[in-house]
C-alpha positions as CSV (number, residue, x, y, z in Angstrom):
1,X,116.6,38.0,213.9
2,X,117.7,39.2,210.5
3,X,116.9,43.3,209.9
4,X,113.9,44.0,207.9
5,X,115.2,44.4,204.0
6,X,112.7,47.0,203.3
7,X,114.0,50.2,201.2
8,X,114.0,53.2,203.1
9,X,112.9,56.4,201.7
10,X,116.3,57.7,201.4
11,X,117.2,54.6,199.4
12,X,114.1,55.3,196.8
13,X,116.0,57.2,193.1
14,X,114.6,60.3,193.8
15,X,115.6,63.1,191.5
16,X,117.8,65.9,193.3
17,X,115.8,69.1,192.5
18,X,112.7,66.9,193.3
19,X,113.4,66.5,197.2
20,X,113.0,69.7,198.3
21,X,109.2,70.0,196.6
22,X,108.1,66.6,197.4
23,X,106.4,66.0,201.0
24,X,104.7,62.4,200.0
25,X,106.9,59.9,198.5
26,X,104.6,58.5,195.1
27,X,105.0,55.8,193.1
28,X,105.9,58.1,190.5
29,X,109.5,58.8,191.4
30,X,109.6,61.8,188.8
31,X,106.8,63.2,190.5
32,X,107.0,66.7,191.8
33,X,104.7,69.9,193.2
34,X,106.4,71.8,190.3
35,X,104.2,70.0,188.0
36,X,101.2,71.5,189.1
37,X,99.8,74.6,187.4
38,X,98.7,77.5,189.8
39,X,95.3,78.3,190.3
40,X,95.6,81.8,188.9
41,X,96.8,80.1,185.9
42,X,93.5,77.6,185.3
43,X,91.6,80.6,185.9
44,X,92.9,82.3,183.3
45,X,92.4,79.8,181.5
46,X,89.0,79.2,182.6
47,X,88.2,82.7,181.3
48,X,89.9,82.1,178.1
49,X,87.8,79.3,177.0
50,X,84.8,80.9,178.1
51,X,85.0,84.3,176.8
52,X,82.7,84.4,174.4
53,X,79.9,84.3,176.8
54,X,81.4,86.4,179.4
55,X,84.2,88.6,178.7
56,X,86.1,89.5,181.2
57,X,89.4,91.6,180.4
58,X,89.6,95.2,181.8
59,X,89.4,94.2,184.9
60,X,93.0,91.8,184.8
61,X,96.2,93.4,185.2
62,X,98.8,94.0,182.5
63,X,100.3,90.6,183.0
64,X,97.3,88.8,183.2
65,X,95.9,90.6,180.2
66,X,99.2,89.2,178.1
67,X,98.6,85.8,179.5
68,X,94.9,86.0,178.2
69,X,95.8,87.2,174.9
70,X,97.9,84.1,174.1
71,X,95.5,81.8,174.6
72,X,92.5,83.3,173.3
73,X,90.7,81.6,170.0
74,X,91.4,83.9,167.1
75,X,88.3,82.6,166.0
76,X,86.0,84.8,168.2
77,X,83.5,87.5,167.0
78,X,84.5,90.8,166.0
79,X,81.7,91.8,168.1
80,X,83.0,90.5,171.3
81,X,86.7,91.5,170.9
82,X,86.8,94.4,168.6
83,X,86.3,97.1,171.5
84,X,87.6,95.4,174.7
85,X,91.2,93.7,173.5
86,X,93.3,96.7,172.6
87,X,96.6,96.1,170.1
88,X,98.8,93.4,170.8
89,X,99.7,89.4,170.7
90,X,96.0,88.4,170.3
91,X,96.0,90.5,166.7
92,X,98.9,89.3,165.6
93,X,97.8,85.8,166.2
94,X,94.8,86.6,164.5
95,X,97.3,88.2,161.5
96,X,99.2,85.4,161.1
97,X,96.4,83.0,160.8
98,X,94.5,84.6,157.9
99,X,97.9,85.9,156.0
100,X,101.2,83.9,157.2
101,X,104.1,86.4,157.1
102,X,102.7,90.0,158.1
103,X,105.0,93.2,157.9
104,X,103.3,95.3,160.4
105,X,105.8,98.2,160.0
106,X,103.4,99.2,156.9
107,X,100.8,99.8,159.8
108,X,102.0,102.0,162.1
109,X,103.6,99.0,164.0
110,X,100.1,98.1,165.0
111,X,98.7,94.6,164.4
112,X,94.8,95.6,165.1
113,X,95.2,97.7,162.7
114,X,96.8,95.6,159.9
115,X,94.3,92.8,161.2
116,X,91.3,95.8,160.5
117,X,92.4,97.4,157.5
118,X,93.4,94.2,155.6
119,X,90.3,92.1,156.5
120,X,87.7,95.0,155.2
121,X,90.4,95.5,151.8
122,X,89.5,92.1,151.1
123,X,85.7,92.4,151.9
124,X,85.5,95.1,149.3
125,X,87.3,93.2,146.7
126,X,85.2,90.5,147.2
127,X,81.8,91.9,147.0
128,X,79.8,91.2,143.9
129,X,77.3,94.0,143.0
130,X,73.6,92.8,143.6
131,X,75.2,89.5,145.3
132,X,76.8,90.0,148.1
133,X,74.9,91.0,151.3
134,X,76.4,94.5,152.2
135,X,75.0,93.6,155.8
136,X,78.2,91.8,156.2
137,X,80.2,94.5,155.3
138,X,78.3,96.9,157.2
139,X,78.7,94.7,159.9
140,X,82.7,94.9,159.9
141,X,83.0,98.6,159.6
142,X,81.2,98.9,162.6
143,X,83.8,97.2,164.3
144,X,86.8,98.7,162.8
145,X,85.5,102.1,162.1
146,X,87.7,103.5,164.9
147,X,91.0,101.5,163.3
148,X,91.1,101.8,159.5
149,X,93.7,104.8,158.2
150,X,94.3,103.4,154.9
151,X,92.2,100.9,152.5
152,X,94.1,100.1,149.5
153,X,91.9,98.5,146.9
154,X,93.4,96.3,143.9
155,X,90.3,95.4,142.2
156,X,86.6,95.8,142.4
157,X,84.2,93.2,140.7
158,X,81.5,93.6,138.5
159,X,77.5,92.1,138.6
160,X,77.3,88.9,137.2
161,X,74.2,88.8,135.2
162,X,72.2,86.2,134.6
163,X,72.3,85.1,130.9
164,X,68.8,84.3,130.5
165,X,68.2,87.6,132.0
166,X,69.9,89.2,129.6
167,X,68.8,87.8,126.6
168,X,64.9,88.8,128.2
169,X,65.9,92.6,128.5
170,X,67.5,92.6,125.2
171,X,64.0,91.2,123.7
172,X,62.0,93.6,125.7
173,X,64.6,96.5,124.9
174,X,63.7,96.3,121.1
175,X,67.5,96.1,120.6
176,X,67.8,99.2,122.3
177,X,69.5,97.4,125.5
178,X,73.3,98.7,126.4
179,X,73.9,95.8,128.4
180,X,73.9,94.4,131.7
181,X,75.3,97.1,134.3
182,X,78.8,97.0,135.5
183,X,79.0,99.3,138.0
184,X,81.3,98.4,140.6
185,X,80.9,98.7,144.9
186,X,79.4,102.0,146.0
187,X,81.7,103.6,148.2
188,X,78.8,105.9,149.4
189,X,78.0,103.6,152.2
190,X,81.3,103.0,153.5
191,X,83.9,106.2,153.2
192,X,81.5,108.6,155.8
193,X,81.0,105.9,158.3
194,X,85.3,105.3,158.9
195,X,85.9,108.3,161.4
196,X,89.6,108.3,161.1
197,X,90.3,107.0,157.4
198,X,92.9,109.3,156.0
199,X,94.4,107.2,152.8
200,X,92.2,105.9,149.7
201,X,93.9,103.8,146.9
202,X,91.5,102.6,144.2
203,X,92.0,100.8,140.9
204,X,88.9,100.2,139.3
205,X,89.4,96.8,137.6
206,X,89.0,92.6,138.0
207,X,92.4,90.9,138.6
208,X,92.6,87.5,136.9
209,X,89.3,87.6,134.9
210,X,90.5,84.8,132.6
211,X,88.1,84.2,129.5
212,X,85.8,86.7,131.1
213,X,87.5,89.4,129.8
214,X,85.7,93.3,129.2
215,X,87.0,96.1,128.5
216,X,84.1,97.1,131.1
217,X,85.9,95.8,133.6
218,X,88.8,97.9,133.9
219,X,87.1,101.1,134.0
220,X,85.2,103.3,135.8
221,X,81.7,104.1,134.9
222,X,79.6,107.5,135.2
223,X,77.5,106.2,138.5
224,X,80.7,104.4,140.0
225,X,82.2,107.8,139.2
226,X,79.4,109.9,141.1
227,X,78.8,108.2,143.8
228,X,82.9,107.6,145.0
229,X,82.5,111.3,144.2
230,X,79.9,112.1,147.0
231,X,81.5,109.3,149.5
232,X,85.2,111.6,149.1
233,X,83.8,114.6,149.6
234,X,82.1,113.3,153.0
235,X,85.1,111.5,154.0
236,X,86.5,114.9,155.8
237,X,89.6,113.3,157.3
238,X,90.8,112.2,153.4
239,X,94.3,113.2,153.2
240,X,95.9,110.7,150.3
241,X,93.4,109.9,147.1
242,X,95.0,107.5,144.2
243,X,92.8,106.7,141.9
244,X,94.6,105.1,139.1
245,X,94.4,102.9,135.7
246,X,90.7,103.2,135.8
247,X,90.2,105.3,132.4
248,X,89.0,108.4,134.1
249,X,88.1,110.6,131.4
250,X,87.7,114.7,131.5
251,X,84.2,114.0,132.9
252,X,84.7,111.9,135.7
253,X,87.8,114.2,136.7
254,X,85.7,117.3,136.7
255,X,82.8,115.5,138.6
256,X,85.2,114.5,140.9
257,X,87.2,117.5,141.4
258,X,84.2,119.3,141.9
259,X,82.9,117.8,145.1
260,X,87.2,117.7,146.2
261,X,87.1,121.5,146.1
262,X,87.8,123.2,149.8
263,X,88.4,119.8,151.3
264,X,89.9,120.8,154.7
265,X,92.3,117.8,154.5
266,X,93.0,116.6,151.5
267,X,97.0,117.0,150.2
268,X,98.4,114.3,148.0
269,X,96.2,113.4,144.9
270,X,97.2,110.8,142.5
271,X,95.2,110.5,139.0
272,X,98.2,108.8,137.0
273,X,97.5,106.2,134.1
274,X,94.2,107.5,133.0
275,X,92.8,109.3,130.1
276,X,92.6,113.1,131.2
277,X,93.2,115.8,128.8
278,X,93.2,119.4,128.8
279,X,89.8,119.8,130.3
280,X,90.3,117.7,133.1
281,X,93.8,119.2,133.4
282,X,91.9,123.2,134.1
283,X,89.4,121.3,136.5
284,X,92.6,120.4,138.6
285,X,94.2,124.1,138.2
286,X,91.1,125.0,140.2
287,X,91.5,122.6,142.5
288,X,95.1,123.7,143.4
289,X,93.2,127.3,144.1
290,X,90.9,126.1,146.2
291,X,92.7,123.5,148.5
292,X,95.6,122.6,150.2
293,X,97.4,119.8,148.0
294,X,101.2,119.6,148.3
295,X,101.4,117.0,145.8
296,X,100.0,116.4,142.5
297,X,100.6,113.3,140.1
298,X,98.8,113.7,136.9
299,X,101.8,111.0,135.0
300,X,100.8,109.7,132.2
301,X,97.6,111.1,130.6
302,X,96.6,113.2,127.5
303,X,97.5,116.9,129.0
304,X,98.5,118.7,126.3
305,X,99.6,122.8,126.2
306,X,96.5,124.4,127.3
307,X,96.0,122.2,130.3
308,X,99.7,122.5,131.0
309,X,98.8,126.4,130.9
310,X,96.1,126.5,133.1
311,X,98.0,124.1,136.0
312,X,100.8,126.6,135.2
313,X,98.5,129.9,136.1
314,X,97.6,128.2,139.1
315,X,100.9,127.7,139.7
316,X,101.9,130.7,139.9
317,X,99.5,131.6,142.7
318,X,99.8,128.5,145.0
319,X,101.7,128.5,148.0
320,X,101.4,124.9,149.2
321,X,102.5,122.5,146.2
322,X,105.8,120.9,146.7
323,X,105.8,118.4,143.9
324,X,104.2,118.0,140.1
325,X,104.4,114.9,138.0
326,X,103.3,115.2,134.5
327,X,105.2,112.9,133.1
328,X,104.2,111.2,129.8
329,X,101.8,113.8,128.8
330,X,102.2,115.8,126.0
331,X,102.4,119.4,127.2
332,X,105.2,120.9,124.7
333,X,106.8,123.8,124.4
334,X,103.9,126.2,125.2
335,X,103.2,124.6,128.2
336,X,106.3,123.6,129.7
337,X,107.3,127.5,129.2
338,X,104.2,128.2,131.1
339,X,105.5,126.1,133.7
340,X,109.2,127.4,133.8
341,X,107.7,131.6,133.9
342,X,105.7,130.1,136.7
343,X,108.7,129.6,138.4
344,X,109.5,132.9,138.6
345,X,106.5,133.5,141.6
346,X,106.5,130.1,142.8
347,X,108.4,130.2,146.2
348,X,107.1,126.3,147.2
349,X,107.1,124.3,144.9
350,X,110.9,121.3,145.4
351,X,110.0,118.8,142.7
352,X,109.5,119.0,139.1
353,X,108.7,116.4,136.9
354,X,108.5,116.6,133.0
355,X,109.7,113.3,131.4
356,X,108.5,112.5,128.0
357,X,106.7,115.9,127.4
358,X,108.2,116.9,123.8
359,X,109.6,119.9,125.3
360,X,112.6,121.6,124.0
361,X,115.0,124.3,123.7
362,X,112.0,127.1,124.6
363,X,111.1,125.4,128.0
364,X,114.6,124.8,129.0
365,X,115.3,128.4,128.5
366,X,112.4,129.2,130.8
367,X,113.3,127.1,133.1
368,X,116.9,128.4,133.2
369,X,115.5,131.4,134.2
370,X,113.6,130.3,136.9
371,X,117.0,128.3,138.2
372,X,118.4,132.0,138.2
373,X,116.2,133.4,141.1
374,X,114.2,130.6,142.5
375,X,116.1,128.9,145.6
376,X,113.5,126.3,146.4
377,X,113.0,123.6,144.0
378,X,114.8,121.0,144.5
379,X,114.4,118.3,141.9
380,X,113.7,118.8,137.9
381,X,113.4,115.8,135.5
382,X,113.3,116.5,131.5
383,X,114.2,113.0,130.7
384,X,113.2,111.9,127.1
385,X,112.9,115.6,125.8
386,X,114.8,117.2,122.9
387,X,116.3,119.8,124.7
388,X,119.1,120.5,122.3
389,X,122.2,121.8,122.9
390,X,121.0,125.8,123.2
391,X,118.8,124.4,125.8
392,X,121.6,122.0,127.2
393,X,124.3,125.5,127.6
394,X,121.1,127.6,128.9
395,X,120.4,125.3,131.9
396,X,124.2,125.0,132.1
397,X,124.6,128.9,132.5
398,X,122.0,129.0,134.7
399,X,122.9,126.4,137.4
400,X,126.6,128.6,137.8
401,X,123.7,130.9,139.7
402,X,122.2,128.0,141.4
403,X,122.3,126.5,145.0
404,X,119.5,124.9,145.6
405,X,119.0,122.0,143.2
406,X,120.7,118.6,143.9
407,X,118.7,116.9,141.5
408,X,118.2,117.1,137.5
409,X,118.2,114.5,135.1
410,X,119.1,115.1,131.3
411,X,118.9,111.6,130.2
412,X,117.9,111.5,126.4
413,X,117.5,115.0,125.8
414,X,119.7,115.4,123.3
415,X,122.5,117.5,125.3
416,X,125.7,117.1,124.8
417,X,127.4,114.6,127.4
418,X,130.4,117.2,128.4
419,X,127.5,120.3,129.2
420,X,125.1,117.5,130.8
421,X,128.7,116.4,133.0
422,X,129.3,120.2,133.9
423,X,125.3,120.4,135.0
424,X,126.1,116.8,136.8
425,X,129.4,118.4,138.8
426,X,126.8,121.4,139.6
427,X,124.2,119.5,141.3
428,X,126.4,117.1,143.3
429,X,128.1,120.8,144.4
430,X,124.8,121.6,145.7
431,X,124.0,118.1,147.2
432,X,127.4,118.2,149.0
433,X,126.5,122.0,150.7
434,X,123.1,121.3,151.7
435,X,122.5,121.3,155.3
436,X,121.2,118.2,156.7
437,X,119.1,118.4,159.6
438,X,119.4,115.5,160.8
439,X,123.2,116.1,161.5
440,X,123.1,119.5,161.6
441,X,125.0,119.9,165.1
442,X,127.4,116.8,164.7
443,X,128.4,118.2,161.3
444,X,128.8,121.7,163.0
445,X,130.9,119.9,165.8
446,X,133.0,117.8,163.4
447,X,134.0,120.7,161.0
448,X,135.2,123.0,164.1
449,X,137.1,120.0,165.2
450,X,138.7,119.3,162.0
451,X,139.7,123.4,161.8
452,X,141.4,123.0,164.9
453,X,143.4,120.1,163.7
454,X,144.1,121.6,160.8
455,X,145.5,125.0,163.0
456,X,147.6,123.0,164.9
457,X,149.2,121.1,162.0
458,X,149.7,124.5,160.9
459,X,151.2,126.0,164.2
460,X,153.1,122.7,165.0
């Protein structure tokens, strides 16, 4: 009888790697055990689609906790994952859904925290005075009280008011109404509840307000002014306050510097761009006697001599200020000689700044006396002065007694370019001698090893 013409199994195409997995031969000859997932895997999985109703994560190991995270919906509530899922892939999911491209170096290399900081940022930008439910906002710092370090805040809205309203107040007023109110978010509710908030930046103004333009709108107003006043001084972690282009005026600065006074953290302060003369200026002399700042940016206001005196005095008798910028102020000669005989005690103070003052040949002379004894500072800048050339050769006689400053810049001032080269030649002298920490024992190594080359070359 003729053999049976039935195909044996080791006739069937089989792949190679599939052999040795397969025990059942299928009718699927692509078929293997491999394409099975594991049953710790669909209960992962399980867990992951079901997390919202019970959360289970502390109890997974590391590996399983990473598996989790990547396949959790970065749609869940902040109330379910705030606390239990600590930093890592599931925040930067969540990151790079709301924003796209994230640079999480700016964040301490922590996504939570980027994910935290940026969300509530945008919350406050957001919220309309008198619209917005500050439930909601509540709401979120209750999550991410333990995780925001740093809110910087580009613009805060104003109430929109209804016109009819309006025009009914203004009837009722007997044309004695001001206006609707503008006062922008109260930061009284927020600053004491963030436990570990350390930097503020504020700019009180409305980005992109179109034909609803007010002058209103970019500035600060006495309530706004009084109650970020009593939210800072709360906020006792506060180390960084910039609070910029928002017209504070000598009022507002006093008021504000008044409840900063003794702040146990508090040590850079930024009140550049605004409109603070020599009131506000003596209101921040104070300040420097009563706290810790190390640096102080008061660029571009109206300081003029006397408050330039009185930050001087202060000065004189502060031991933890390392940098001043009063740039574009207008502190002359009276006060920038203040500032240079306050030199003379100063033992702390590395960075200078006095660009655009209308100092001259007076304050550089003061100045080059200071350069003569003092071994600290670091950095001056009298850009767009007229120093002159008496003040140009004074700063240049000094500096022959100077080591310590690697840093000056003479730029429109009205020196001559061959005394303002020798004062170059100076500085980069002192740049090339400083020690660098950083390399301190390499240089120390390299410079022994190049001796000893040298002494053989010699010898040899």
């Amino acid at each position: 009888m003729p053999q049976s013409t039935l195909p044996s199994a080791s006739d069937s195409k089989v792949p190679e790697g599939s052999k040795k997995t397969r025990t059942i031969i299928s009718e699927d000859p692509c078929w293997t055990l491999s394409l099975l997932p594991r049953l710790s895997d669909l209960c992962l999985q399980s867990i992951a689609n079901n997390f919202e109703e019970h959360p289970l994560f502390e109890q997974l190991s590391s590996s399983q906790r990473d598996f989790l995270q990547q396949r959790l919906s970065p749609s869940l509530p902040l109330h379910v994952t705030a606390n239990l899922i600590g930093d890592g892939v599931y925040w930067k999911r969540r990151c790079q859904q709301l924003w796209g491209l994230c640079d999480v170096s700016h964040y301490g290399h922590s996504w939570k925290r980027m994910f935290f900081e940026r969300s509530l940022e945008n919350m406050i930008e957001l919220f309309i005075p008198d619209v917005s439910d500050p439930g909601n906002l509540l709401d979120m710092v209750h999550h991410c009280r333990d995780f925001v370090k740093r809110l910087r805040v580009s613009q805060l809205l104003t109430p929109v008011m209804d016109p009819q309203r309006v025009e009914e107040e203004e009837v009722a007023s007997d044309n004695e109404y001001e206006g609707p109110s503008m006062d922008h978010f109260d930061f009284s509710i927020l600053l004491q509840k963030l436990s570990r908030l350390e930097e503020l930046h504020v700019v009180y103004r409305v980005k992109e307000c179109g034909m609803n333009f007010e002058w209103k709108m970019f500035e600060m107003t006495d309530r706004d002014c009084e109650s970020l006043a009593t939210a800072l001084e709360s906020c006792k972690t506060l180390k960084v306050l910039r609070l910029h282009q928002s017209h504070v005026d000598d009022k507002k600065c006093r008021l504000l510097v008044k409840h900063l006074l003794d702040h146990p953290s508090l040590r850079q302060l930024d009140f550049s761009h605004n409109l603070i003369s020599d009131k506000g200026a003596r209101a921040v002399a104070k300040l420097l006697s009563r706290s810790s700042l190390q640096e102080l940016d008061m660029c571009d206001n109206h300081i003029r001599d006397h408050g330039a005196k009185a930050i001087a005095h202060a000065l004189s008798n502060n031991s933890t200020l390392l940098s001043l910028n009063l740039r574009l102020n207008r502190v002359r000669d009276e006060g920038g000689q203040a500032l240079g005989e306050a030199l003379l005690r100063n033992c702390t103070l590395r960075h200078l700044h006095l660009g655009g003052n209308e100092v001259g040949r007076r304050t550089a002379a003061a100045l080059s006396e200071a350069l003569r004894q003092n071994n600290v500072l670091r950095s001056i800048n009298l850009s767009c002065n007229s120093l002159g050339e008496d003040g140009g050769r004074a700063l240049q006689e000094a500096m022959c007694h100077n080591t310590s400053l690697t840093e000056c810049d003479l730029r429109l001032t009205q020196v001559d370019e061959d005394i303002v080269s020798s004062i170059t030649q100076l500085v980069w002298a002192n740049q090339s001698s400083e020690p660098r920490q950083d390399q301190e024992k390499s240089g120390a190594r390299r410079e022994v090893d190049e001796m000893r080359d040298e002494a053989q070359e010699f010898t040899g």
